[in-house]
Every structure is written in C-alpha cells, then in structure tokens.
VMD Tcl script that builds the backbone (N, CA, C; Angstrom):
set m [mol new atoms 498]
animate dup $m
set s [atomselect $m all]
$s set {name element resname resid chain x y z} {
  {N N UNK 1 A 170.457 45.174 174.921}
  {CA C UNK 1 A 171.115 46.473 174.917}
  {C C UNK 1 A 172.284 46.449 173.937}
  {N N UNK 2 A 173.005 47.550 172.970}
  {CA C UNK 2 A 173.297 47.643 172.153}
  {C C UNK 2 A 175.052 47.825 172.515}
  {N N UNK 3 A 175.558 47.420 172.143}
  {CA C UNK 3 A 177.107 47.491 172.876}
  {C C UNK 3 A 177.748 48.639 171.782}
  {N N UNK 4 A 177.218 49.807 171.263}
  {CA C UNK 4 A 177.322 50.456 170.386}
  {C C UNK 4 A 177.417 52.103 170.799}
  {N N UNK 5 A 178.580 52.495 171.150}
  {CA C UNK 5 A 178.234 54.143 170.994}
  {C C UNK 5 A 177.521 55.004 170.271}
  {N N UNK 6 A 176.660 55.814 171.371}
  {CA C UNK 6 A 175.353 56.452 170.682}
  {C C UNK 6 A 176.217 57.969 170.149}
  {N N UNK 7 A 177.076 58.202 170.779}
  {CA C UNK 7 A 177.177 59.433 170.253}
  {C C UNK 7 A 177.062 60.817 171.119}
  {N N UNK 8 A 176.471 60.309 172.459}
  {CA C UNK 8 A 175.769 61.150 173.128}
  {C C UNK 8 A 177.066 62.689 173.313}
  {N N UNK 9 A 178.155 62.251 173.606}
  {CA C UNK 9 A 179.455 63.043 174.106}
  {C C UNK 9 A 179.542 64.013 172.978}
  {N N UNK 10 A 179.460 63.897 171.382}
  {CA C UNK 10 A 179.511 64.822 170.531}
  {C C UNK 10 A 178.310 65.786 170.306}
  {N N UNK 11 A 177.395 65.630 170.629}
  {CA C UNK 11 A 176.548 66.187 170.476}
  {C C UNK 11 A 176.501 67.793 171.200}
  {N N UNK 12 A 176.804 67.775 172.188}
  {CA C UNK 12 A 177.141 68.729 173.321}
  {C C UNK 12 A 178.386 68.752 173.649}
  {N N UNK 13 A 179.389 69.543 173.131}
  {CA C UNK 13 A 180.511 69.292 173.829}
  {C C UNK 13 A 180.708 70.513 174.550}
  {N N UNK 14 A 181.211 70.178 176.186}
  {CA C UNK 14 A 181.477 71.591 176.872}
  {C C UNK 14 A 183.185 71.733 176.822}
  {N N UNK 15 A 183.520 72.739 176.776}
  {CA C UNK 15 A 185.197 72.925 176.505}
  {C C UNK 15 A 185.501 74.501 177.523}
  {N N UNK 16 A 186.488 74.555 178.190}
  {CA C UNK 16 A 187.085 75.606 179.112}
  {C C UNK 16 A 187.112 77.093 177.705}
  {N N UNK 17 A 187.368 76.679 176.919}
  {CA C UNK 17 A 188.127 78.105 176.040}
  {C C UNK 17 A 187.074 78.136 174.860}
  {N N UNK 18 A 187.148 79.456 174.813}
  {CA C UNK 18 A 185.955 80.059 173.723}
  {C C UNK 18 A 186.708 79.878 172.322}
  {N N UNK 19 A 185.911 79.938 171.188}
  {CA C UNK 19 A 186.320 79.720 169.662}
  {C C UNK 19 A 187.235 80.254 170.203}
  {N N UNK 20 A 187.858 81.749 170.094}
  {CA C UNK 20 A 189.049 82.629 169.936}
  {C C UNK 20 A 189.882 81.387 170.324}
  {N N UNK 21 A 190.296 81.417 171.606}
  {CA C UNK 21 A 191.427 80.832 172.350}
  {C C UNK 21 A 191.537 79.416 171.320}
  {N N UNK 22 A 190.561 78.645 171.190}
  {CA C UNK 22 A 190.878 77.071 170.042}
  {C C UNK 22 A 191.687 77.799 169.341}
  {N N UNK 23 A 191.051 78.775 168.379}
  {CA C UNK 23 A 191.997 79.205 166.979}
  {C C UNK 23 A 193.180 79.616 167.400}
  {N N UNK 24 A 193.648 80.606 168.253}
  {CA C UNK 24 A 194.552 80.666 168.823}
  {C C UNK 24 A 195.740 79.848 169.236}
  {N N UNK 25 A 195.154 78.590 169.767}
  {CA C UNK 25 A 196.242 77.358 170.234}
  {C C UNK 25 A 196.260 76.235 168.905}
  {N N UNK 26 A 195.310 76.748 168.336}
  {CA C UNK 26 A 195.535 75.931 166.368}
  {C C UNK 26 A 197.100 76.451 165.951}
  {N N UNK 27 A 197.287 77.792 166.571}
  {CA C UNK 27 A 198.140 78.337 165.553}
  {C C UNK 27 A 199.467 78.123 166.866}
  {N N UNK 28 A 199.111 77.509 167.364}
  {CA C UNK 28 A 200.439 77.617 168.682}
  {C C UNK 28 A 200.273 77.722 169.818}
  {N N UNK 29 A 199.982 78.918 169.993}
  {CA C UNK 29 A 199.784 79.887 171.120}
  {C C UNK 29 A 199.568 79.400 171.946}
  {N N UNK 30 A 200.266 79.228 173.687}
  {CA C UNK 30 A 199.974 79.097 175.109}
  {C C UNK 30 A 198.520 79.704 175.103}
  {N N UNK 31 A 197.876 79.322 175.738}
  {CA C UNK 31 A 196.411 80.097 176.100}
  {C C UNK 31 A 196.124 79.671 177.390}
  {N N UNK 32 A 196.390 80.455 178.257}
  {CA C UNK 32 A 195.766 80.822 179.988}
  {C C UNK 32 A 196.424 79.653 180.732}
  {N N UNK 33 A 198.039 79.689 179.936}
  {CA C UNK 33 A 199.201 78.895 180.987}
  {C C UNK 33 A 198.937 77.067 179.797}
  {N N UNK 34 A 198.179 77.074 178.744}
  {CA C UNK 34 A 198.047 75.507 178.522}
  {C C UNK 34 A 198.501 76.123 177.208}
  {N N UNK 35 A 199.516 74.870 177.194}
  {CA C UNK 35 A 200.277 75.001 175.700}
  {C C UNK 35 A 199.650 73.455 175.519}
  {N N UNK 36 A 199.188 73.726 173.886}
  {CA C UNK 36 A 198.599 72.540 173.179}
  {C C UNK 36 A 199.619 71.849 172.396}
  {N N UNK 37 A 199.274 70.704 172.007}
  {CA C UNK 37 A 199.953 70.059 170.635}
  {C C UNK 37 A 199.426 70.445 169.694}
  {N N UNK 38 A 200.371 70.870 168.877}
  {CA C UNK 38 A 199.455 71.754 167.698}
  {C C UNK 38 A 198.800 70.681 166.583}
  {N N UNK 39 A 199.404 69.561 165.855}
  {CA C UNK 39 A 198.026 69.338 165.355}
  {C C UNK 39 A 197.010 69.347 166.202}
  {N N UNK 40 A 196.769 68.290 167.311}
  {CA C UNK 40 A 195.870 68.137 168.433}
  {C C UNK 40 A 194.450 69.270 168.402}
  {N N UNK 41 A 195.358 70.486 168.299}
  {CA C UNK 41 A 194.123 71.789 168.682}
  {C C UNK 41 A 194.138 72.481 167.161}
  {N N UNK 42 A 194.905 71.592 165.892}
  {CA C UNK 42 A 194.240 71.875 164.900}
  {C C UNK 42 A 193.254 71.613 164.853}
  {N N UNK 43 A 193.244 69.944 164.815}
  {CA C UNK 43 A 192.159 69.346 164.829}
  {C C UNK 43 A 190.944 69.508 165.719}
  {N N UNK 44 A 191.197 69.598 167.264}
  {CA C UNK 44 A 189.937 70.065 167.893}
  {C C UNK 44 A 189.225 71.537 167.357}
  {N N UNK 45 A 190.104 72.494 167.157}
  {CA C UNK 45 A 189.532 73.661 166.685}
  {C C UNK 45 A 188.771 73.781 165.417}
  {N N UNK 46 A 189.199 72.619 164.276}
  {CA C UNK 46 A 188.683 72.729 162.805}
  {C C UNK 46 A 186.833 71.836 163.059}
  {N N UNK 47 A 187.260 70.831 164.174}
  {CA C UNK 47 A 185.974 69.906 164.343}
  {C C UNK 47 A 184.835 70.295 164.898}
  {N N UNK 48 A 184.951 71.343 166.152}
  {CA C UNK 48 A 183.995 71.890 166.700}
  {C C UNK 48 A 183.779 73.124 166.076}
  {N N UNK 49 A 182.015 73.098 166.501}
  {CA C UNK 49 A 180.876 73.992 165.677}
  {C C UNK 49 A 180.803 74.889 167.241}
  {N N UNK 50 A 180.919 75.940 167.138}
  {CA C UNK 50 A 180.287 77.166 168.695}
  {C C UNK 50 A 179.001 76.560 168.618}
  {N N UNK 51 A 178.280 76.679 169.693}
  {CA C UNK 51 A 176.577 76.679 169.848}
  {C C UNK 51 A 176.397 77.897 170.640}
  {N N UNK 52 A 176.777 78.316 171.469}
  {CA C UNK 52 A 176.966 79.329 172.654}
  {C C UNK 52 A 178.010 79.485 173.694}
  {N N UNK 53 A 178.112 80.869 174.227}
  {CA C UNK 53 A 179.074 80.618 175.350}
  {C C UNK 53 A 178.630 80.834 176.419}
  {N N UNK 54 A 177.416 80.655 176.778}
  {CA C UNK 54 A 176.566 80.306 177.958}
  {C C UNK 54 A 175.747 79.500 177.769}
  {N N UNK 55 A 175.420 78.654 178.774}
  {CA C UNK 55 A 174.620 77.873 178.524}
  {C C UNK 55 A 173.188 77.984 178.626}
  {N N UNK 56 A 172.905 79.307 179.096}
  {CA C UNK 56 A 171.453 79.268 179.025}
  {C C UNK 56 A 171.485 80.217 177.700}
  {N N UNK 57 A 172.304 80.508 176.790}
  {CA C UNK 57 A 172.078 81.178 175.179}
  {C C UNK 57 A 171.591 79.517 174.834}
  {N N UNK 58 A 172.092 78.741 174.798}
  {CA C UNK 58 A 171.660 77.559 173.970}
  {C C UNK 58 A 170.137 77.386 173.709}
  {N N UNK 59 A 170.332 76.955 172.545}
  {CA C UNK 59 A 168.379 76.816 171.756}
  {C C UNK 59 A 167.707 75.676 172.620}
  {N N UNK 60 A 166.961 75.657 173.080}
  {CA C UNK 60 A 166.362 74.451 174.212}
  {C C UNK 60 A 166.429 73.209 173.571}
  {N N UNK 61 A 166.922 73.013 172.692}
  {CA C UNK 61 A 166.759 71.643 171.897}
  {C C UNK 61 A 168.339 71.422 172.410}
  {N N UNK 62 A 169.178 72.272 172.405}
  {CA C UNK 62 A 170.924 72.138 172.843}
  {C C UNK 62 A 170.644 71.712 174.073}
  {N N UNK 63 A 169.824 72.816 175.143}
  {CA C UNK 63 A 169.802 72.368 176.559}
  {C C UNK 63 A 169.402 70.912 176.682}
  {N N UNK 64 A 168.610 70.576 176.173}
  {CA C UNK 64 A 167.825 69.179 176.012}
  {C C UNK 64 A 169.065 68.206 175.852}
  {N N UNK 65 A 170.114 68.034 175.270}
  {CA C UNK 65 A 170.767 67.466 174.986}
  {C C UNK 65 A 171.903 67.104 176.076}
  {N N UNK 66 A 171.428 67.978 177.505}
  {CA C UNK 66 A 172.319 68.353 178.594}
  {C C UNK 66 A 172.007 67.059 179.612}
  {N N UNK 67 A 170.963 66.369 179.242}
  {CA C UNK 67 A 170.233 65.319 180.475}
  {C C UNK 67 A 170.720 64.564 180.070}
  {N N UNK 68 A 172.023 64.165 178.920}
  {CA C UNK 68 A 172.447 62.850 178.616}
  {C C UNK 68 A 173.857 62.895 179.756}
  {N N UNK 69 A 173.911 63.990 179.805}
  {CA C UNK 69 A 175.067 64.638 181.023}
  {C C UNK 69 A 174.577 63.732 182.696}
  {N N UNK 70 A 175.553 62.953 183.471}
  {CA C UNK 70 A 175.620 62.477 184.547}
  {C C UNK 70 A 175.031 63.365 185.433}
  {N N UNK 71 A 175.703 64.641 185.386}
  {CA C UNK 71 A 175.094 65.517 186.328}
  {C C UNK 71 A 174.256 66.481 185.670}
  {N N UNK 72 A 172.872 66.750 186.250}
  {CA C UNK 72 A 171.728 67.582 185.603}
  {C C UNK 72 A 172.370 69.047 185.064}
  {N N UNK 73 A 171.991 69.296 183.965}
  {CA C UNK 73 A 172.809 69.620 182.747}
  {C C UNK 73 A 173.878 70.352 183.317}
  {N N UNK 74 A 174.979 70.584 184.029}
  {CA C UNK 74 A 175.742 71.452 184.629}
  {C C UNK 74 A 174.885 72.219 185.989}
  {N N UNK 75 A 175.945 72.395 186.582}
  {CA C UNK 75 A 175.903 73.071 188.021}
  {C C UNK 75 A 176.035 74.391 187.565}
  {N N UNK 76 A 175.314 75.741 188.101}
  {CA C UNK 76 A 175.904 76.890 187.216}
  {C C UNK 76 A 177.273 77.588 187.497}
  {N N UNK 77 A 178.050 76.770 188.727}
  {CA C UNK 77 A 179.311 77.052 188.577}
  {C C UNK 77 A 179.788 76.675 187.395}
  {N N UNK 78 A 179.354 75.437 186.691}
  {CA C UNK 78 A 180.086 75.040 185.732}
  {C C UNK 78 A 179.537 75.593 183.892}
  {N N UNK 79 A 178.352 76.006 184.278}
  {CA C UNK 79 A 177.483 76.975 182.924}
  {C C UNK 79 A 178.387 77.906 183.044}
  {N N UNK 80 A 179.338 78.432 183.903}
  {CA C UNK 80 A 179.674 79.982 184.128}
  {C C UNK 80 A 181.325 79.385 183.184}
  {N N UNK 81 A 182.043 78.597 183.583}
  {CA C UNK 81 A 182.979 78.163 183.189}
  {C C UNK 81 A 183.509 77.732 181.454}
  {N N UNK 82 A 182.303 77.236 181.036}
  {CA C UNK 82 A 182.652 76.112 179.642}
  {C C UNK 82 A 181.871 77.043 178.660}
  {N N UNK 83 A 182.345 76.628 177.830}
  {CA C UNK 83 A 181.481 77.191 176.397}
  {C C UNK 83 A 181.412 75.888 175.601}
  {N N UNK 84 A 180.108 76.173 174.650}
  {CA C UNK 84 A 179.861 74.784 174.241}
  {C C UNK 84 A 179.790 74.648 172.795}
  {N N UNK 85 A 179.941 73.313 172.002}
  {CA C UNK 85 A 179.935 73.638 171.015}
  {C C UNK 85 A 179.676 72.089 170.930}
  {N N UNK 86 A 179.541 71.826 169.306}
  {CA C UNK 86 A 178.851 70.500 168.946}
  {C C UNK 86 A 180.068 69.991 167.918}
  {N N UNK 87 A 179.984 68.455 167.767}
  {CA C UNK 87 A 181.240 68.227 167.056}
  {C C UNK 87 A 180.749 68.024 165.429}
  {N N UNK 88 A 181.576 68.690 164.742}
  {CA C UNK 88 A 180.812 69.085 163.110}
  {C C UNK 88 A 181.177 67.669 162.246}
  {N N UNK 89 A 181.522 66.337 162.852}
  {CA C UNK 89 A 182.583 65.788 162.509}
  {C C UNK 89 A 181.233 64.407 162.360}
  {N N UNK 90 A 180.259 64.616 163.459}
  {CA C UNK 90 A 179.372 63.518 163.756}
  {C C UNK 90 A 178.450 63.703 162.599}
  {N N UNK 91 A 178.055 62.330 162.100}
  {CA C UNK 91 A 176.634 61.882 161.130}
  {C C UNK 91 A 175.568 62.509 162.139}
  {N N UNK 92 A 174.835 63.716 162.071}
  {CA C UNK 92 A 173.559 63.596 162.781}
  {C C UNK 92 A 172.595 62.870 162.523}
  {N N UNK 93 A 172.195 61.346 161.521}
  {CA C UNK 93 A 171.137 60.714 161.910}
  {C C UNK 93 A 171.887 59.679 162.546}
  {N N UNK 94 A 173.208 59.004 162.247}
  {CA C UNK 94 A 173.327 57.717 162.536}
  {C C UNK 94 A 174.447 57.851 164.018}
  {N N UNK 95 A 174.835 59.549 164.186}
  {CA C UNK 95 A 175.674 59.529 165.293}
  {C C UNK 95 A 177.011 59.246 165.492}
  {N N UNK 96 A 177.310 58.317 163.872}
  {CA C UNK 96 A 178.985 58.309 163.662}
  {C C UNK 96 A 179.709 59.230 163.882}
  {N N UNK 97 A 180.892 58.959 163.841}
  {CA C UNK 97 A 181.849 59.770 163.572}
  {C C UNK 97 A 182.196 59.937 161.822}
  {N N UNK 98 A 182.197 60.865 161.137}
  {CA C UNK 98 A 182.477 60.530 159.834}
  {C C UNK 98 A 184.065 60.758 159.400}
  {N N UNK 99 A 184.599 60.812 160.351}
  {CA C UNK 99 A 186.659 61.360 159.984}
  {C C UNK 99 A 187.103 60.454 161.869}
  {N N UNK 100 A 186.811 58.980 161.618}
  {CA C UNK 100 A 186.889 58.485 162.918}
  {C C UNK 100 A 188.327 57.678 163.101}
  {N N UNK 101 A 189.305 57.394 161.865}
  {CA C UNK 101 A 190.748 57.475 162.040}
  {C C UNK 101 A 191.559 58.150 162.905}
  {N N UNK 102 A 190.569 60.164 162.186}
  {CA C UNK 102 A 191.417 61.239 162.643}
  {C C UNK 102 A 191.176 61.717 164.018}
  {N N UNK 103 A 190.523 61.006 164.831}
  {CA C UNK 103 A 189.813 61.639 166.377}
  {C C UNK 103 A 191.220 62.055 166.916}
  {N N UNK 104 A 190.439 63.232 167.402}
  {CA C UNK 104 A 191.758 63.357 168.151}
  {C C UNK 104 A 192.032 63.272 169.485}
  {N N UNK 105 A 193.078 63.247 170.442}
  {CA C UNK 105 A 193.181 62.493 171.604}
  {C C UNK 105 A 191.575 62.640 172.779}
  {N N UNK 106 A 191.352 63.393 172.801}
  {CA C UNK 106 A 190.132 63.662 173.787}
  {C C UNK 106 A 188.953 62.711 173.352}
  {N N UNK 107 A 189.301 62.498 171.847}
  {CA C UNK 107 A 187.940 61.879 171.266}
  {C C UNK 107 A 188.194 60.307 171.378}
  {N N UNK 108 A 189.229 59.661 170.873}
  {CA C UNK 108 A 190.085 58.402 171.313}
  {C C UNK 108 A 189.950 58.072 172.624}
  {N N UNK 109 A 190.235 58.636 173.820}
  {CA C UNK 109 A 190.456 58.772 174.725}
  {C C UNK 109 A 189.599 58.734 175.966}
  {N N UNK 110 A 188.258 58.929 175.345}
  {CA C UNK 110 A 186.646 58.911 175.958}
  {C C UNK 110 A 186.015 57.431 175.893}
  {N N UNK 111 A 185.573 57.711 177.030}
  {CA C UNK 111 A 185.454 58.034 178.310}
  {C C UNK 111 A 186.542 57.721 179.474}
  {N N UNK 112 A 188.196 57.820 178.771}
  {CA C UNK 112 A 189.288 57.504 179.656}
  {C C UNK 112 A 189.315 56.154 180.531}
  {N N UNK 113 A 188.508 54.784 179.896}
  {CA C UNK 113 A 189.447 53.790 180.905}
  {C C UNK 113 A 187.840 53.408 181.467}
  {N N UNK 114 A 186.836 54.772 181.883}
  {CA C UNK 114 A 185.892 54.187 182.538}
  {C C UNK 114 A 184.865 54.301 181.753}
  {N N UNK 115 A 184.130 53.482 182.365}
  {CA C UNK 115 A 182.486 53.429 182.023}
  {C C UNK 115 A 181.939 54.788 180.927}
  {N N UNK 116 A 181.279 54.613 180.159}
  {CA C UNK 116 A 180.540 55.808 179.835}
  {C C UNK 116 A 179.563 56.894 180.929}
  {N N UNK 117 A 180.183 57.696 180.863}
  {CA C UNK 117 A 179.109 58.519 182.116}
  {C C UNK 117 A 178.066 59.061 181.395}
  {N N UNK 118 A 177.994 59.097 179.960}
  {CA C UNK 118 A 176.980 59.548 179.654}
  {C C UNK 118 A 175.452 58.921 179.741}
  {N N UNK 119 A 173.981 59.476 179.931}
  {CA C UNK 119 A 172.923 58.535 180.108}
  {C C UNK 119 A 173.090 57.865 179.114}
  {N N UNK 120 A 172.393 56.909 179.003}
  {CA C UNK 120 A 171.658 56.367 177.407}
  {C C UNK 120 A 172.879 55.661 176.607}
  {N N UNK 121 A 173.624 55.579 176.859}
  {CA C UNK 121 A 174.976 54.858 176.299}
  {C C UNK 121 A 175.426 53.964 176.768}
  {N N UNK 122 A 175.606 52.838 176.169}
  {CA C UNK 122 A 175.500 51.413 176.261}
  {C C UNK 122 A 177.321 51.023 175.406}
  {N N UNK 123 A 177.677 51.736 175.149}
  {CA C UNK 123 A 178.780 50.950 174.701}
  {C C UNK 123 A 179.842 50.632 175.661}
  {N N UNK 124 A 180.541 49.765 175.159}
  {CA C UNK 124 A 181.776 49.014 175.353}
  {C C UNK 124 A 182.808 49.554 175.961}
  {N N UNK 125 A 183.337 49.969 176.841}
  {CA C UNK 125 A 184.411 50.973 176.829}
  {C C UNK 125 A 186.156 50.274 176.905}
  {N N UNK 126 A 185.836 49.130 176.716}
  {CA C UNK 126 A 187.151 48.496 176.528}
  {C C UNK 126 A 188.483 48.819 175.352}
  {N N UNK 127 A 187.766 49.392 173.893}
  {CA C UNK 127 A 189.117 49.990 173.786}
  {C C UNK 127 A 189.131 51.281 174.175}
  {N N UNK 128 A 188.617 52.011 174.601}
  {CA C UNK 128 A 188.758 53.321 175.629}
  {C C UNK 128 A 189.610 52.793 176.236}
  {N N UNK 129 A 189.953 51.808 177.241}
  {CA C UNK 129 A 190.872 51.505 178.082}
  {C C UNK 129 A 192.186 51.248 177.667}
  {N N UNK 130 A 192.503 50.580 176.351}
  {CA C UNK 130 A 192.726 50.068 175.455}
  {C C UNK 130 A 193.706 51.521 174.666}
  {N N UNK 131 A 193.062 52.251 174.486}
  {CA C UNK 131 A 193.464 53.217 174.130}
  {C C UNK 131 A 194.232 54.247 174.843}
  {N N UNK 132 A 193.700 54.301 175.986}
  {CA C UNK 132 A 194.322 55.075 177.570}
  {C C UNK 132 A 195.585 54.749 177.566}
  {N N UNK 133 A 195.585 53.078 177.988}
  {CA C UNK 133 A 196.895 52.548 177.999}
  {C C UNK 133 A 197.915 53.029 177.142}
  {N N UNK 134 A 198.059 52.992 175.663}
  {CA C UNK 134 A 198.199 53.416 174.857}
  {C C UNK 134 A 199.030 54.667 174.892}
  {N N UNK 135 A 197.771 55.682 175.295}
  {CA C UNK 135 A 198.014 56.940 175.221}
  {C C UNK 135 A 199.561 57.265 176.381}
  {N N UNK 136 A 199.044 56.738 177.300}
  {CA C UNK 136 A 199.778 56.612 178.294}
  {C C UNK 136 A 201.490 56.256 178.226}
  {N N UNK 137 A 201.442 55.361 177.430}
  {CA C UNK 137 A 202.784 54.359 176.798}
  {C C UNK 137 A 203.674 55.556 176.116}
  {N N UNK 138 A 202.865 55.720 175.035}
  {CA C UNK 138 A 203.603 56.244 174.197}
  {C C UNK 138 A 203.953 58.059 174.406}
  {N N UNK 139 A 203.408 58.653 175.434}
  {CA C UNK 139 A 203.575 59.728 176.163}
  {C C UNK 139 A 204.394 59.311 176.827}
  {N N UNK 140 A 205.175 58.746 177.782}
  {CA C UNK 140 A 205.740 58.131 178.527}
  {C C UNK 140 A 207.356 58.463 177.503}
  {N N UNK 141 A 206.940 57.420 176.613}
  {CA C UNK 141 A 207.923 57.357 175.780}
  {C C UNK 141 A 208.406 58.764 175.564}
  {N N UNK 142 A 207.292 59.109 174.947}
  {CA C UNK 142 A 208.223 60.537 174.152}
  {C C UNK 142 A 208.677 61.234 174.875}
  {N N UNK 143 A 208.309 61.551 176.125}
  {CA C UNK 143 A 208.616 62.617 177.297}
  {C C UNK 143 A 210.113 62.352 177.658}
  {N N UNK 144 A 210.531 60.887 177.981}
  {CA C UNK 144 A 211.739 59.977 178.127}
  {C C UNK 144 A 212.836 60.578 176.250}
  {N N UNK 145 A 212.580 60.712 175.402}
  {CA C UNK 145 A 212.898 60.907 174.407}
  {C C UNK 145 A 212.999 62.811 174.164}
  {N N UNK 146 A 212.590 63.183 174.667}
  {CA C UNK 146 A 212.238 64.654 175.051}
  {C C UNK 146 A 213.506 65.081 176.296}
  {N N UNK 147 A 213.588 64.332 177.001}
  {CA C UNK 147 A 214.477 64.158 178.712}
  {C C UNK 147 A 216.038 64.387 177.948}
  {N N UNK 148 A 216.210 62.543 177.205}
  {CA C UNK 148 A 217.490 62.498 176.595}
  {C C UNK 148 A 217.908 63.444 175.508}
  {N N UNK 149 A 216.872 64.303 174.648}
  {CA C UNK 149 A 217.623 64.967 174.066}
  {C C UNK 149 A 217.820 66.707 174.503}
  {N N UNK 150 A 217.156 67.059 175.638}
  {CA C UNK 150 A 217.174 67.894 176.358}
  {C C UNK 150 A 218.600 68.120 177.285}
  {N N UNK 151 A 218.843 66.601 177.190}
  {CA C UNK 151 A 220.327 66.339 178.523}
  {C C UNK 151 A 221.796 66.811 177.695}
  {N N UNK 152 A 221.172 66.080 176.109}
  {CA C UNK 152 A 222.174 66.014 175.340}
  {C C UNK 152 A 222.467 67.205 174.543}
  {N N UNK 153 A 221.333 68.243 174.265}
  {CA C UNK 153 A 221.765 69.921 173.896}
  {C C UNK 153 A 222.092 70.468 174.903}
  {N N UNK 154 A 222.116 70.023 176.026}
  {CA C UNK 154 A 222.594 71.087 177.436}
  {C C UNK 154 A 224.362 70.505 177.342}
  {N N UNK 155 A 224.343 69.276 177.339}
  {CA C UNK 155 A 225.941 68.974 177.258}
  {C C UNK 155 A 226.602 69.115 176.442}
  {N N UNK 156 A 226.051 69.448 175.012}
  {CA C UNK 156 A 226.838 69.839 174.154}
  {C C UNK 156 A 227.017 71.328 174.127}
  {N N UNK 157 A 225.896 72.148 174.077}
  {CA C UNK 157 A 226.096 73.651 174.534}
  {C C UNK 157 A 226.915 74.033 175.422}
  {N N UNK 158 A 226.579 72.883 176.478}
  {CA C UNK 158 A 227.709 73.676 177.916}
  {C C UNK 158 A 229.178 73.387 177.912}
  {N N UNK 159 A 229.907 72.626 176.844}
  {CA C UNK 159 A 231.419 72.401 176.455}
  {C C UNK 159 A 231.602 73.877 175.520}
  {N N UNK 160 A 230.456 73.767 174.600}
  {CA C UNK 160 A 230.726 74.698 173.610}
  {C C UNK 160 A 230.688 76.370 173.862}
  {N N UNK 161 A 230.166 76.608 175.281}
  {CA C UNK 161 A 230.044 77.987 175.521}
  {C C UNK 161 A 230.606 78.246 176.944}
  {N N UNK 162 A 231.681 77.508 177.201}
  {CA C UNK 162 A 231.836 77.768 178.876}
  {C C UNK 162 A 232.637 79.335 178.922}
  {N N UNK 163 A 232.277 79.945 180.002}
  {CA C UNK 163 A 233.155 81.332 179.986}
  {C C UNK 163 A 234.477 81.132 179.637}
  {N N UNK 164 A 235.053 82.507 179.223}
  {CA C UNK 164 A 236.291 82.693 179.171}
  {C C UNK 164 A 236.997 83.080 180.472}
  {N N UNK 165 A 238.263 82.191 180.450}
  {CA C UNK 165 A 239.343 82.296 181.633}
  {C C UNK 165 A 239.151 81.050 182.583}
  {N N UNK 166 A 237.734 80.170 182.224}
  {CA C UNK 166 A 237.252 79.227 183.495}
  {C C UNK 166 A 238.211 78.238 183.561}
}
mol reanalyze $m
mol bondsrecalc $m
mol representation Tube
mol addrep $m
C-alpha cells in the first residue's frame, strides 16, 4: 500500500458558502457571523472551481466521486447545507497539488491530526499532525500578541481621553 496521498479530498470539495459569499470574504467581508483571514479566503476563493450548489445538480461522474466520502455521499441534511466545488489547483492525472507551498490552512491542515477519512487513501498523516501542532502554536501565539497589543491601545487611549473634570 502506497503511503502517498491520492488526492481524494480535492476532488470534491463540500464548503458551507456559495461562490458569492468566498468572493465576498476574499474581499473582507464577515459572511453569516464568520470573519475570514483575508489572504486565507483569497486563496480558498481563487482555488476552488463551483461544480454545483446542490448536490444532486452534480454530473454523476461528481456524484461518483462522493463514495470516497466516509459517509455515503452526504446525508441530505447535509446535500441541503454545502455547495460543492473542485479544487482548480490539483494535477487531474497525477492528483498533485500543483501550487502545494501555497495550500492554504484547510488544505495543510487535512485531515487535522487524524487518519484520512477519506476511502481509498493510504497516506501518512503524520505531518498533518505535524502541521496541526503547528497551526495550533503559532495561533496561540498571535492571539497572545493580539491580547498585549489590545491591552496596550486601551491604556494608552484611556490616559489620553479621560473625561473632563474627572
């Protein structure tokens, strides 16, 4: 068995927000309470291709691509939910990634620590874990770096604007 990611996760990708809303949070924008990192949802928005926003619009060759999915291709609570799209980013014969520096966190980040849930996929998921950690660290960090300079415009503002007469 091949200790090699097949690819299966790009092929089908299901996502909560339709094209609009990606382009939308490309450019900034809160969308339905989730504020993005804006490169982050540059990049997810420039990489993904629409296929449909239902899943039974998909061309049966898309649906087909749904049994690599853990659970039989979606529950239709969850067809009702996601819109899908394919990642424009993958080699379709060899399944690479062809811009695999630039992944961006969701793509790095897969399958988060565990196992591949996808069928048919045999790879490694150790720097997935590897990467989690990572992700984890350095979020940590910045948030802590985000805290202190949040503490430190409130204390300087609040000398610099206290009412008059106080």
């Amino acid at each position: 068995m091949s200790d090699r990611c097949t690819g299966h996760c790009c092929r089908l990708v299901a996502m909560p927000f339709s094209p609009d809303e990606l382009q939308r949070m490309a450019q900034g924008e809160t969308v339905r309470g989730f504020t993005p990192q804006l490169q982050e949802a540059r990049t997810v928005a420039d990489m993904l291709v629409p296929l449909a926003s239902r899943y039974e619009d998909l061309t049966p060759e898309d649906q087909h691509l749904g049994r690599h999915f853990p659970e039989t291709p979606y529950s239709p609570e969850e067809r009702a939910q996601y819109h899908f799209y394919r990642c424009g980013r993958q080699d379709p014969v060899t399944g690479d990634c062809t811009r695999y520096d630039e992944r961006p966190m969701m793509c790095r980040l897969h399958p988060y620590g565990q196992a591949c849930p996808m069928r048919d996929c045999s790879a490694s998921c150790r720097d997935a874990a590897i990467a989690a950690e990572t992700y984890v660290r350095e979020r940590d960090e910045l948030l802590e770096l985000l805290a202190r300079r949040r503490s430190s415009q409130a204390s300087e503002s609040g000398g610099a604007s206290s009412p008059a007469g106080a």
